[in-house]
N, C-alpha and C positions, 0 to 999 in steps of 0.2 A: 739144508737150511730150513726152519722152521720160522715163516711167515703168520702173521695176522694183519688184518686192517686198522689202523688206526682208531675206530672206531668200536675199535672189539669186534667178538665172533666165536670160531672156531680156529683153534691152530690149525696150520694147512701144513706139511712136512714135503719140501721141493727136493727130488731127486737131486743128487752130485752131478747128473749127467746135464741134466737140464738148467741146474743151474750156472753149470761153468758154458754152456750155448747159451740162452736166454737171459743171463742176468750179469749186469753191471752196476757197480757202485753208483752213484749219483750226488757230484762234488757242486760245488760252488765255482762260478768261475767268475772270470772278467768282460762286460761286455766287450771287448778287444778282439777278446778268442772267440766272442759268441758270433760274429760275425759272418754271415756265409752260413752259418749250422740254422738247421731245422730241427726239432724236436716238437711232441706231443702240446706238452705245456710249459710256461715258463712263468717264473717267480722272480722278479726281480726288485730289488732295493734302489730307491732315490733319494739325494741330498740334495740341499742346495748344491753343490759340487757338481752335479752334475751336467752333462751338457746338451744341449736339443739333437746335437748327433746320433749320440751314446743312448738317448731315451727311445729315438726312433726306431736304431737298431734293437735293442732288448726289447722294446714292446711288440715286433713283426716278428719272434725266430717261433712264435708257438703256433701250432697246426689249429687245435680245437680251443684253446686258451690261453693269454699272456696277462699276469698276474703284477699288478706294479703296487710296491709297497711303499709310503714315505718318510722319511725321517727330518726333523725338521734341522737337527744337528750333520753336522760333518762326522762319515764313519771313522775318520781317521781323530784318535784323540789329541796327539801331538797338535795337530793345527785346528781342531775343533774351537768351540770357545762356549762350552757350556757354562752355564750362570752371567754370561757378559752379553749376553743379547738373547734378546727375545723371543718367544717361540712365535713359529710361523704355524698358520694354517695350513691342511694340507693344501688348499688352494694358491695360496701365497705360493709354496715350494714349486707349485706345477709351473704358473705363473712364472717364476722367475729361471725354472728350467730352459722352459720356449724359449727364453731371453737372453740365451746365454750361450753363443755361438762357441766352440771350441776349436775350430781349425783356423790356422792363420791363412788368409784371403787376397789376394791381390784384390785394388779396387774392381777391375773387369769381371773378376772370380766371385768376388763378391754381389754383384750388380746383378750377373747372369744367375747367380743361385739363387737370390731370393725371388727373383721374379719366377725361376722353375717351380718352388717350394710355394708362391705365393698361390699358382695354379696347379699345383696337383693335387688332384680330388682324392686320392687316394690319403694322400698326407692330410691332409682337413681333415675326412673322415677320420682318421685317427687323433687328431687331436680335439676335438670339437668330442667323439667317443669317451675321451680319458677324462674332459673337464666336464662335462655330464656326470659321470659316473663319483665324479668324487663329487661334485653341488647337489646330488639328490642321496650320496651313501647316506647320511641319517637318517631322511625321513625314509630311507626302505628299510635302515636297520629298525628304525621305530614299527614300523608296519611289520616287519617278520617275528616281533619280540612280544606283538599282540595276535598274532596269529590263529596263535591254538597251538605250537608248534611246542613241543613239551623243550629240556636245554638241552637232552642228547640229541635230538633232529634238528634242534639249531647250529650246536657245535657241528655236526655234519654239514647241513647247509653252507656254510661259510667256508668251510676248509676244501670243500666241491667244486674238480674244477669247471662244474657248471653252474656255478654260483653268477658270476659275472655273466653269460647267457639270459638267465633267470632275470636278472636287474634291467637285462637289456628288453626283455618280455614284455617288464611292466613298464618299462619308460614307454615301449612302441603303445602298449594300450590306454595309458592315460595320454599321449599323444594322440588315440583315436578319440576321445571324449569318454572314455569308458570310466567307469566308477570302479576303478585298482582299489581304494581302501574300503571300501565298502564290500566288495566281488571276494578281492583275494581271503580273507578269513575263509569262505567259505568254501572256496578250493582247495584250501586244506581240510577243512574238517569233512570233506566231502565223502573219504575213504582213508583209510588206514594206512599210515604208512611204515608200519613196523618192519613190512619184510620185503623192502624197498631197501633196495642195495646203496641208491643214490638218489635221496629225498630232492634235494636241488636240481637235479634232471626230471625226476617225476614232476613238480612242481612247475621247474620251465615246459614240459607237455601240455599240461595243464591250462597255466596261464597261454601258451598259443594257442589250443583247440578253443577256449571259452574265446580271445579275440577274433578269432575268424568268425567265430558262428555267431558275434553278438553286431562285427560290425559290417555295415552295409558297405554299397559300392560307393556313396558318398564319404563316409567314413573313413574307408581305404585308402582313398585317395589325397584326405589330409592331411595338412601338418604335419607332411612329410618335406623334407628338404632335398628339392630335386627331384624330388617322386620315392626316395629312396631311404632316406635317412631321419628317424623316430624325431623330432626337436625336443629339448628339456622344457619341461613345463615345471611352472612354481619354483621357479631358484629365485632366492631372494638376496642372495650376497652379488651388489654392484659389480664389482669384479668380473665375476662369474657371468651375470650377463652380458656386459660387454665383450667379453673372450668369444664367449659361444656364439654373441649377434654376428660378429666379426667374421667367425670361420664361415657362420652361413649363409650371409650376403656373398662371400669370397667360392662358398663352394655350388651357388646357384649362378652366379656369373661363369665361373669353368661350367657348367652344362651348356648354358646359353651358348654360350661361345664356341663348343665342342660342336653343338647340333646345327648353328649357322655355318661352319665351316665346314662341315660333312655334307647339309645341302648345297649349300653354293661351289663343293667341287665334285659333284653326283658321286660322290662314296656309295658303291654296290650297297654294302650295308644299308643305308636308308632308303634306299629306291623300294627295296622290300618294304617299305614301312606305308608305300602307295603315294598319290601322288599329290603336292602341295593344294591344297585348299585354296580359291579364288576368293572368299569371303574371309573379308578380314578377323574377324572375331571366329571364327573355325579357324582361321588358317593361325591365330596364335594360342589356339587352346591343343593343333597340330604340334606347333610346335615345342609347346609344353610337355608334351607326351615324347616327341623326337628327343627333345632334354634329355629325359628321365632314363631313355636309353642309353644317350650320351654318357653320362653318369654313369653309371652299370659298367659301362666300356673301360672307362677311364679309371672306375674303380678296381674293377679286377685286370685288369692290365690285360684285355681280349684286346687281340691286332689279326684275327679274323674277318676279313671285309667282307666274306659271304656270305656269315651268319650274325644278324644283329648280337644274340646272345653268346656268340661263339660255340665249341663243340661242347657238349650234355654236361661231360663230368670235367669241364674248366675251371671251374668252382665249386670244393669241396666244403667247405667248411661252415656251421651254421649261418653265420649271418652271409655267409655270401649267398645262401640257398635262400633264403630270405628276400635277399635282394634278386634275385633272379625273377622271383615272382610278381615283384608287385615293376619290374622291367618288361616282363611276361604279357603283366597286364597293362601296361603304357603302350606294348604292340598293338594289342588289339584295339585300343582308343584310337591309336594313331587311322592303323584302318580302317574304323570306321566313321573315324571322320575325313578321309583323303576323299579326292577326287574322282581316284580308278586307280589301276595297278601299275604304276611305273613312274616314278618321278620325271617332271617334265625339264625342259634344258633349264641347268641350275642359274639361277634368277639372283641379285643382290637384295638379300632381306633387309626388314627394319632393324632400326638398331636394338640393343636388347635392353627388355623390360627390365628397369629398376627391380630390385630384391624384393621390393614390399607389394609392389604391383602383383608380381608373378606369385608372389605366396598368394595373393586376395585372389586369383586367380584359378590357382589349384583349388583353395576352399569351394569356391563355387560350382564348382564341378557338377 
C-alpha cells in the first residue's frame, strides 16, 4: 500500500504484512452503531434532524478529538426542503439540537432525566464547549487568516485534529486577559514551521507555554467557571449568550453543591483538603477552592474518595490534563487557607452563592 499525507510529502510504501495487521479501512457509520466504541478522533455531521441524544453520543466516542460538522439542511433529500426555508446559523442548528429530545419518555422518565442532565457537569461542560467554539469560530478563523500563516499551513491547521485544542488555547487565554490578537501573530512568525509535521499542535504548544509564563496566579485563577472551565468572551449573537450564561450559572451551582455535600458528609476526599475555616470570608473563598475540586470530580467521573484527583493517569486526554492542574491548584488554596489538617465534624453550610457573586469572587482572588 503506498501512503502519503494529505498534505503532501513523500510516498511511504507499507509492507502487505503490516498492512493486512495494522491497517483498516475507515467507513462512515451511524451514530447508532457508534455507541459504546471509542476511537482516536471522530468527525461527525449535524442536521436539524438530529437529536440531543444522538449529538452527546458522537461528540464523547473521541480519545484526543470529536470533530462536529453542521449542516443547516436535512441529509436526507427526499424529506429535506431545500429552497422552502431558510438557512439556519450554525448556531441556530446547535440550538435547536439541544431542543430536540429524541426518545419517547414517560412523564416520571422524563422528569428524573432532565433534572440528572440539568446537573451533570460533565454534560454542561460539553455543551457550553461546543456553543463556544461555534460563537467565536469566525473571529479565530479571522485571526488565523492574518496570522502570517502562508494557505498550505492554514489548510493544515484546520484539517488537524488539534485544531479544536488550538481554539480551546486561545479562548483559555483571552479568558485570562491576555492579548490573543495581538500575541498570537507573533507566535507564529516566531519560528518556522516548514518542518513541522503538525503546524496546529506546534501552535497549540505554543499558545500554552506563552499563557503560562505570561499569566500570574491572579490571572489563573480567573474567569474560569468553577475553577475549571475558559468562559467565551466577545460573543455578541444574543443567542449565544444566553445558551452559554445558562450552562454556567447551571455548571457553578453543580460544584457548589458537589463541594457542600462532600463537606457536610466528611467525604475522605475533602478531609485532605484541611479543615473548614472559622472566618467567614476564608471560609467561602475555602470553599471556592473545594468547588473547583468538586468540578474536576464530577467532570471526569473520579469515584476515588482517597485521592481528591483520583489515580495519575485517570485522565488522559488534553483538556482533562488541563484541568487537573488548575484542580491541582485549587488544592493547594484550599490548604492554605484551612484551619489545620483534617476536616472538623461536618457542620450545615450556607446556602450557595448566587453564580454572579461567586464568579466576583474568584476574580478577586
Amino acid at each position: 500500500m503506498a501512503v502519503r499525507r494529505v498534505s503532501g510529502g513523500t510516498e511511504v510504501m507499507l509492507p502487505a504484512d503490516y498492512v493486512a495487521k495494522h491497517v483498516e479501512l475507515g467507513y462512515a457509520t451511524t451514530s447508532y452503531r457508534s455507541q459504546g466504541r471509542t476511537v482516536d478522533t471522530t468527525h461527525s455531521l449535524v442536521s436539524p434532524t438530529t437529536t440531543r441524544e444522538m449529538l452527546y453520543v458522537v461528540a464523547t466516542r473521541g480519545r484526543e478529538s470529536n470533530m462536529i460538522y453542521d449542516t443547516a439542511f436535512d441529509p436526507d433529500p427526499p424529506t429535506g426542503h431545500y429552497g422552502t426555508v431558510a438557512l439556519q446559523s450554525a448556531g441556530a442548528v446547535l440550538a435547536g439540537v439541544f431542543a430536540n429530545e429524541g426518545a419517547d419518555l414517560s412523564a416520571h422518565e422524563t422528569l428524573e432525566r432532565t433534572q440528572r442532565q440539568e446537573e451533570d457537569f460533565s454534560v454542561l461542560a460539553a455543551e457550553y464547549e461546543t456553543l463556544a467554539r461555534v460563537a467565536q469560530q469566525q473571529r479565530w478563523d479571522e485571526l488565523l487568516d492574518r496570522s502570517g500563516l502562508g494557505s498550505r499551513h492554514l489548510e493544515q491547521v484546520r484539517q488537524s485534529a488539534a485544531y479544536g485544542p488550538l481554539l480551546a488555547a486561545l479562548r483559555d487565554a483571552e479568558s485570562r486577559g491576555l492579548d490573543v490578537e495581538g500575541v498570537f501573530p507573533k507566535l507564529v512568525i516566531a519560528r518556522a514551521l516548514d518542518d513541522a509535521e503538525d503546524p496546529a499542535a506546534v501552535m497549540h504548544g505554543r499558545v500554552d507555554r506563552w499563557t503560562e509564563a505570561a499569566s500570574s496566579k491572579r490571572l489563573a485563577a480567573s474567569n474560569l467557571i468553577a475553577g475549571l472551565i475558559p468562559r467565551a468572551v466577545r460573543v455578541t449573537d444574543p443567542d449565544m449568550v444566553r445558551a452559554l450564561d445558562e450552562r454556567d450559572q447551571a455548571m457553578q451551582r453543580r460544584a457548589r453543591d458537589l463541594a457542600v455535600q462532600a463537606v457536610e458528609r466528611g467525604q475522605v476526599w475533602v478531609r485532605l483538603l484541611g479543615t473548614l475555616p472559622n472566618d467567614p470570608a476564608t471560609r467561602e473563598r475555602w470553599m471556592v477552592a473545594v468547588s473547583t475540586v468538586a468540578a474536576y470530580r464530577d467532570r471526569w467521573n473520579i469515584d476515588n474518595d482517597h485521592k481528591p484527583l483520583g489515580s495519575d493517569g485517570a485522565v488522559k486526554a488534553i483538556e482533562g490534563l488541563s484541568h487537573r492542574k488548575r484542580a491541582q491548584a485549587a488544592i493547594q488554596r484550599a490548604l492554605s487557607l484551612s484551619e489545620g489538617g483534617g476536616i472538623s465534624s461536618p457542620q450545615p453550610m450556607a446556602a450557595p452563592v448566587e453564580p454572579s457573586q461567586e464568579r466576583s469572587e474568584s476574580i478577586a482572588m
